[in-house]
N, C-alpha and C positions, 0 to 999 in steps of 0.2 A: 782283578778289580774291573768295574765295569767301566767300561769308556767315557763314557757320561762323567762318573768321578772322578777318573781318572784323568780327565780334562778337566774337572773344576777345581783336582788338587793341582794339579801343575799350574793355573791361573793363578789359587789363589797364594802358592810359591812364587811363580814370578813377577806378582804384582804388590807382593806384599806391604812392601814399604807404600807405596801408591794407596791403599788401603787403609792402610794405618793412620795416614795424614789426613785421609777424607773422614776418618772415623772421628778424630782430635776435634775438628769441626762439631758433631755430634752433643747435645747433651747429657749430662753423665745417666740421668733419669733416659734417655733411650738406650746408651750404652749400656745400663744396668740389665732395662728387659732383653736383650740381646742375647746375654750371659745367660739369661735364668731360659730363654728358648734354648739355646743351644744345648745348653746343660739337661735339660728335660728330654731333647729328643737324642742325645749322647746314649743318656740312660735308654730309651727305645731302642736304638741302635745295637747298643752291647747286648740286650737280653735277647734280640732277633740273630745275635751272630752276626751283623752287617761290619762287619771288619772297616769294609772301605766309605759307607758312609760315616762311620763315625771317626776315622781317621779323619776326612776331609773338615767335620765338625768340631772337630779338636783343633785343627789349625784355625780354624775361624775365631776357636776362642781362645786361643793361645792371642793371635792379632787383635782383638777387642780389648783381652789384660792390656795388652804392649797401647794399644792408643791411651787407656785410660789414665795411666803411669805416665805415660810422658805429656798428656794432658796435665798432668796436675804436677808438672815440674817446670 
């Protein structure tokens, strides 16, 4: 993995909860387009092989679902 990512997975693991809470804040209308960038450049990712960028893009939006959920409970 390249260091760069490698460093922004691990932030964005141990900050996750941190993350989450500043997202709740968020409108769903931005938390929406969030989803659909991530998801878009997911799909770039996978068809280049980028293993570790899109790993790192999946937990973003793994943490985007998780704010929007508990936003709306």
């Amino acid at each position: 993995m390249k260091k760069t990512n490698s460093k922004k997975l691990d932030e964005a693991f141990e900050n996750a909860e941190a993350f989450i809470e500043k997202m709740k804040l968020m409108d769903d209308k931005k938390l929406s387009k969030h989803l659909d960038l991530f998801q878009e450049q997911m799909e770039i990712a996978y068809k280049a092989n980028n293993h570790e960028a899109y790993q790192l893009l999946f937990e973003y939006e793994r943490q985007t679902i998780e704010a929007r959920v508990r936003k709306n409970f």
